[in-house]
N, C-alpha and C positions, 0 to 999 in steps of 0.2 A: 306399588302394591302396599296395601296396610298390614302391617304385622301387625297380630294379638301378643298380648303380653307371655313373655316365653316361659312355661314351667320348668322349676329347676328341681334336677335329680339330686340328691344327699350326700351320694356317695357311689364309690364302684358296685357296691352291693349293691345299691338300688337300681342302677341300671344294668345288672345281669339281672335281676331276680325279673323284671319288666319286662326283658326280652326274651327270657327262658318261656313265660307264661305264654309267650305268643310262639313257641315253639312249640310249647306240650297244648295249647289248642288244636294245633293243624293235624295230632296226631289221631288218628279211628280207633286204634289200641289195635290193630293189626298189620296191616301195610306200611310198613319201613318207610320214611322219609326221604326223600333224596334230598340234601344238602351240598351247596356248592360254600366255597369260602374264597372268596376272590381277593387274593392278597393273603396271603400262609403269615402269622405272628407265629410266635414258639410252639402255641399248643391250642387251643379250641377251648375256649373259655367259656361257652356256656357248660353247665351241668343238669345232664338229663337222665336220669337216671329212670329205666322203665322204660325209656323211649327208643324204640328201635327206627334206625336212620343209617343211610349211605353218606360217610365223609366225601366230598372231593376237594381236593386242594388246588390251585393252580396260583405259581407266582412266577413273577417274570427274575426274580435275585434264584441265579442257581444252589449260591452256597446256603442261603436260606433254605432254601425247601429241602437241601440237601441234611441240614441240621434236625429239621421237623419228620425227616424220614428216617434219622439213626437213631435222635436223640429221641423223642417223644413218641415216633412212633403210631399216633393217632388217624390216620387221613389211611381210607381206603383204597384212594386212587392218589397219585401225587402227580401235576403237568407242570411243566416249567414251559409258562407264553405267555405272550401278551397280549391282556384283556384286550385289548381295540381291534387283534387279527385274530384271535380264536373264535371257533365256532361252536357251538353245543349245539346246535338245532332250537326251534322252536320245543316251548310247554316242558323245557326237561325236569325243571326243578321245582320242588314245592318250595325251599326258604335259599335264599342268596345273603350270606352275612359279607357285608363289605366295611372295613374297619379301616381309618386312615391311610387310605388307599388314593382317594380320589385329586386328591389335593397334590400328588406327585406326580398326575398325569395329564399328559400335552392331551386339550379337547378330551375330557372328562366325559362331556354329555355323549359324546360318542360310547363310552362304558357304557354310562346309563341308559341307553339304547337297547346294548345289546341285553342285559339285564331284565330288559319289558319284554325283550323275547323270548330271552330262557326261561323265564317266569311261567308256569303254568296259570291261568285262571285260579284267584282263590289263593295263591302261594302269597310269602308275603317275603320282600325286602326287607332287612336288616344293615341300617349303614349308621357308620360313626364317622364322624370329620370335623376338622377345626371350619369355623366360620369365618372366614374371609374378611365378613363385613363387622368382625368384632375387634376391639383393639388389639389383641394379641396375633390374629391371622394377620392385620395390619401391619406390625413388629414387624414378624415374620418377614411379610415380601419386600419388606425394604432394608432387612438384614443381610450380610453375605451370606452365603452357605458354611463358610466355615467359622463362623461363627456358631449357627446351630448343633455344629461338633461339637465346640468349646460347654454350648449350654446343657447338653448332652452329657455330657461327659463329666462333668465340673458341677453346674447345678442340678442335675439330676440323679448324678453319680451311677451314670451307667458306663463303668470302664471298654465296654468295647464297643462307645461309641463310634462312628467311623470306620471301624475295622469290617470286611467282608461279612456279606450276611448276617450282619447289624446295622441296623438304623442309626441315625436318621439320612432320609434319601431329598435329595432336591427337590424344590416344590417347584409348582407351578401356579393353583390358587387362581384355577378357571372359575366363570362366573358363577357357574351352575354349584359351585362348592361355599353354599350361603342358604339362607332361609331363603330368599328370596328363590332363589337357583332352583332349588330343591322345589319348592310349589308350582313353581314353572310350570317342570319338568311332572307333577303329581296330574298337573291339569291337561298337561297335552299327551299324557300316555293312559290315562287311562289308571290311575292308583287313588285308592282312597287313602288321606294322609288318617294313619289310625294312632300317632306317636309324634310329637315333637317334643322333646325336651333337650334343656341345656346345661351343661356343668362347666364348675370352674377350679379346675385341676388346681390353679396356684394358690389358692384361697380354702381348698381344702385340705393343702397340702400345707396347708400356715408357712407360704414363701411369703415373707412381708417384703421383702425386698421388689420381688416381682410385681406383686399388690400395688405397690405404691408407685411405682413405673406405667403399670398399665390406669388403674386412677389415672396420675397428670397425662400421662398421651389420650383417654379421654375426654377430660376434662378441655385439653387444648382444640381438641377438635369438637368442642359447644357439644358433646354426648351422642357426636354422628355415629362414631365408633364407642357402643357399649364395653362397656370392661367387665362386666358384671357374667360372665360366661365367654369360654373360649372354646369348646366344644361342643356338638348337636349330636343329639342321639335320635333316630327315627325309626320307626314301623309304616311303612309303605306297604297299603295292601293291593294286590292287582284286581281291577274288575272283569 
């Protein structure tokens, strides 16, 4: 499959302000949103302000969800399952936000499945994930696990990396967790891709050190593996 040249986001703001706007479209300015968040982070990072919606939360880390239910507090509903065995029925939700979720999970595309079906007509997917098929998702699967503690923890100076209900969690880095994967999947269910953009966390985070790692493991590999973006941000619209 040909990829088109990949647009790149600026910064974290720009990819909240991006997906916010495709939030505050779907809203009538009467009827409440139903929102699902498949995969609970500390808190609900978009900001809607005006916008009236139902949270649901559901993650499979108890002590996580357990965190997002004393500490923040945000989620109207909170399930602690797992996306591959839980059910929502058919049309529940108008937006499914799914945020480095997919890359941790054995046959992913089986998620994204369930996700065309929760989907009402018109709702729109919301997914973030590293790219597989970029040099850093490459790193990544040929890293141990415990190493991504260490970078965790150390270069990113999140002290309770590793610890309970904190990240980072094993990956997996199914196919369908790629540009490629993703349009698949846009083509055989039925979504209009209305978003593909890429950023590149290390490079905006002026990590030279990392920069220049992911450069030469590029580079060695003739530009198979781009370096130039290590994560994909999407708008998936259902038809």
């Amino acid at each position: 499959m040909q990829l088109t040249a990949l647009k790149m986001l600026t910064g974290y703001n720009h990819e909240d302000d991006l997906l916010e706007l495709y939030v505050r479209n779907m809203f009538d300015g009467t009827t409440a949103l139903n929102i699902l968040e498949a995969g609970c982070g500390p808190s609900w990072p978009l900001k809607l302000p005006g916008i009236k919606y139902k949270l649901t939360g559901i993650d499979l880390d108890s002590h996580a969800l357990e965190n997002r239910k004393s500490i923040t507090k945000d989620l109207d509903e909170a399930i602690i399952g797992d996306l591959r065995q839980v059910d929502f029925g058919d049309r529940k939700f108008d937006v499914i936000y799914n945020a480095f979720v997919l890359e941790h999970i054995d046959n992913a595309a089986q998620v994204l499945d369930s996700f065309s079906n929760w989907l009402r007509p018109g709702g729109i997917l919301l997914l973030k994930l590293p790219d597989r098929d970029a040099v850093f998702g490459l790193l990544t699967r040929l890293t141990p696990f415990w190493f991504h503690i260490l970078y965790h923890k150390y270069a990113l100076r999140r002290k309770n990396a590793g610890r309970p209900g904190f990240g980072p969690y094993p990956t997996h880095y199914d196919r369908v967790v790629s540009r490629t994967g993703i349009r698949e999947f846009c083509d055989s269910h039925g979504f209009e891709l209305s978003e593909e953009r890429g950023l590149c966390t290390y490079v905006m985070e002026r990590r030279r050190a990392v920069t220049a790692i992911a450069k030469l493991a590029s580079a060695l590999s003739l530009g198979t593996f781009p370096w130039q973006h290590n994560n994909l941000t999407y708008v998936l619209t259902k038809k």
